[in-house]
N, C-alpha and C positions, 0 to 999 in steps of 0.2 A: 505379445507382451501384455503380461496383466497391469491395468490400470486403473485402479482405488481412488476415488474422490472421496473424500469424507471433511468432518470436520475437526481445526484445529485445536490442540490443547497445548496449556500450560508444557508441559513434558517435548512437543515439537521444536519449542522457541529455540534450543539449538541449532538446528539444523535449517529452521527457514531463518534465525538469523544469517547464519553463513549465504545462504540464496539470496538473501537481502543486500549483503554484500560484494557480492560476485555478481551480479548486475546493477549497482549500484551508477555506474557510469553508462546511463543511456538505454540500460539492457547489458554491457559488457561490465568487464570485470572491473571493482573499482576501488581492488585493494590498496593501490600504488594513493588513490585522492586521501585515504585515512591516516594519520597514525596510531586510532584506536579502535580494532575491526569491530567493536560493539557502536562505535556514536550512530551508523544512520540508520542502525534499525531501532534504535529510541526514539527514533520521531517516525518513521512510516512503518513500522511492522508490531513492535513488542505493545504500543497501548493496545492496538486494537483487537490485541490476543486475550487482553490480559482484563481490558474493560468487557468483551460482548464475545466469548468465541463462536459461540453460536452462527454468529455472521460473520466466521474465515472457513475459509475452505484448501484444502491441503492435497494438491495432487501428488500420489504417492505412484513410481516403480517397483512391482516389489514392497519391502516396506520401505523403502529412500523417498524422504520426499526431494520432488525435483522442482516444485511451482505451486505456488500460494496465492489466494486471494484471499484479502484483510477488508471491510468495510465495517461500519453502522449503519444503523438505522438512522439514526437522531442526529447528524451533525453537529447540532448546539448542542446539544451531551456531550458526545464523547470530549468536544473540546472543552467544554467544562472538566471534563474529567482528567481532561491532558493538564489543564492549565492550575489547577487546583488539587489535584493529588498526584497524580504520576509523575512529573516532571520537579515539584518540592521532594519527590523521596526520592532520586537518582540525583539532585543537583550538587552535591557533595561529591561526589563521585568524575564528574565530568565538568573540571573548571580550566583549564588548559587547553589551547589549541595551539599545532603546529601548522598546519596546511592552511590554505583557502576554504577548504570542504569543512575541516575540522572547524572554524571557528564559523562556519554558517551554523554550523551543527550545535557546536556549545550555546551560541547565544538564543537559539531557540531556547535551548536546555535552560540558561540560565534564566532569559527573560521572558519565557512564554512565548507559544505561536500565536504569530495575527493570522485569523480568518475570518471569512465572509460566510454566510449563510445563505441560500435561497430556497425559500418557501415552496415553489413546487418540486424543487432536486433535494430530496431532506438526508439522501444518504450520501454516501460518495464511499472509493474504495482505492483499491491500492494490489497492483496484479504483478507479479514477478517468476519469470520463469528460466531455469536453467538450461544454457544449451543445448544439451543432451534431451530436454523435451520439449525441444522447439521443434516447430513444422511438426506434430502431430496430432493435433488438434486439441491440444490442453486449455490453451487461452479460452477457447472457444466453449469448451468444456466447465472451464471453473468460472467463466462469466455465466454461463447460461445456469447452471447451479446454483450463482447468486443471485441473477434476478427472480429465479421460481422462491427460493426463498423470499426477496423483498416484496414480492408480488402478494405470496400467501400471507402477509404479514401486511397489506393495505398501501404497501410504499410506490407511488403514483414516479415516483422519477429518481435516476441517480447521476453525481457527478465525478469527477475526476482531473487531476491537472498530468498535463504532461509538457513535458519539457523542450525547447526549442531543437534540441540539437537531436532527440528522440523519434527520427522519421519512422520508421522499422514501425514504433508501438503506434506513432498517431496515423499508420496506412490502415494500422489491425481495427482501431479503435473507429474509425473510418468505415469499414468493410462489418466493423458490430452495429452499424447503424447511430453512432454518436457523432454529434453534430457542435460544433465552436459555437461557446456561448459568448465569452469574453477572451479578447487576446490580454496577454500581460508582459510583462516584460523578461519573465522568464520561461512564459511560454501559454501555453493556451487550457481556459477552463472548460472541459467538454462534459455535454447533458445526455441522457438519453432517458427520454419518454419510456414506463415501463408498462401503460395503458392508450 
C-alpha cells in the first residue's frame, strides 16, 4: 500500500475537514455531537492550515487523505491569529448552537479561545487519523515528520491537550515519549522534549 506524507494545502481542507469530523468524538466518529459538520474543524484544523501549512502534514492512501497533523511553531502567534483574524471573519457564519458540542464550538467562535502559552513548549499540534489508517504506523509517521520539521527549525519542545475520555490517543502519546505536564479538567496538557 503506497503511502505519501507530504504537506497540507489550502485545496485538502475538504477532506481533512471531514477527518476532522469523523474523529471528532475521542478518535470515533462525531457526526451525531454537531449539527453543523464544519463547526469543529474551525477551531482545531482549518487555522492551522490556513495560518502556517508548512507545519501540517497530510497522510495520503493513494491520493485519499486518511490522517493529518496540524501544528505551529509560535503558539502565541497562531493564537493571535485565531483570535484576531480568523475567528472575526467566520463569526457571522456560525452564531447558533443546537448541541452541547455545538455551543462549546460557537462560543469559542464567537468569543475567542483562552490559552496558555509555555516558553519551553512553543509549539503544540493537533493529530487525527481515520480508521482505515489506524494500526499502521501513520501517527507514528506524521509525528515523527513533524518534529524533524520543528527540530530543523530550532523548536526545543512541543505540546498538545488531550482529552479525558481519549485513552486510545493518551496510550499512543504515552508510548511517543510525551509526558503530563498539567491535568485540567477536561483532560491532560502533555510536552515532549524535542532536544
Amino acid at each position: 500500500m503506497d503511502i505519501v506524507i507530504d504537506n497540507a494545502t489550502k485545496d485538502d481542507l475538504p477532506a481533512l475537514e471531514e477527518i476532522c469530523l469523523l474523529t471528532s468524538d475521542s478518535g470515533a466518529d462525531g457526526r451525531h455531537l454537531y449539527s453543523d459538520p464544519r463547526l469543529v474543524s474551525r477551531i482545531y484544523l482549518t487555522p492551522y492550515v490556513l495560518f502556517d501549512p508548512s507545519s501540517c502534514f497530510v497522510a495520503r492512501i493513494g491520493n485519499r487523505p486518511v490522517g493529518y497533523i496540524v501544528s505551529c511553531t509560535d503558539s502565541e502567534a497562531f493564537y493571535r491569529f485565531l483570535n484576531t483574524e480568523y475567528l472575526p471573519s467566520i463569526r457571522s457564519e456560525f452564531k447558533s448552537a443546537v448541541t452541547e458540542s455545538d455551543r462549546n464550538i460557537v462560543t469559542m467562535i464567537q468569543n475567542g479561545v483562552e490559552y496558555e502559552t509555555y516558553p519551553d513548549y512553543p509549539a503544540h499540534l493537533h493529530i487525527d487519523i481515520l480508521p482505515e489508517g489506524q494500526h499502521m504506523g501513520l501517527g507514528r509517521r506524521l509525528t515523527e515528520t513533524l518534529w524533524a520539521y520543528l527540530k530543523d527549525r530550532g523548536i526545543k519542545g512541543v505540546y498538545l491537550g488531550v482529552g479525558s475520555a481519549n485513552t486510545s490517543a493518551q496510550a499512543f502519546y504515552a508510548r511517543m515519549g510525551y509526558r503530563i505536564m498539567i491535568n485540567k479538567p477536561w483532560g491532560k496538557v502533555l510536552v515532549r522534549d524535542l532536544y
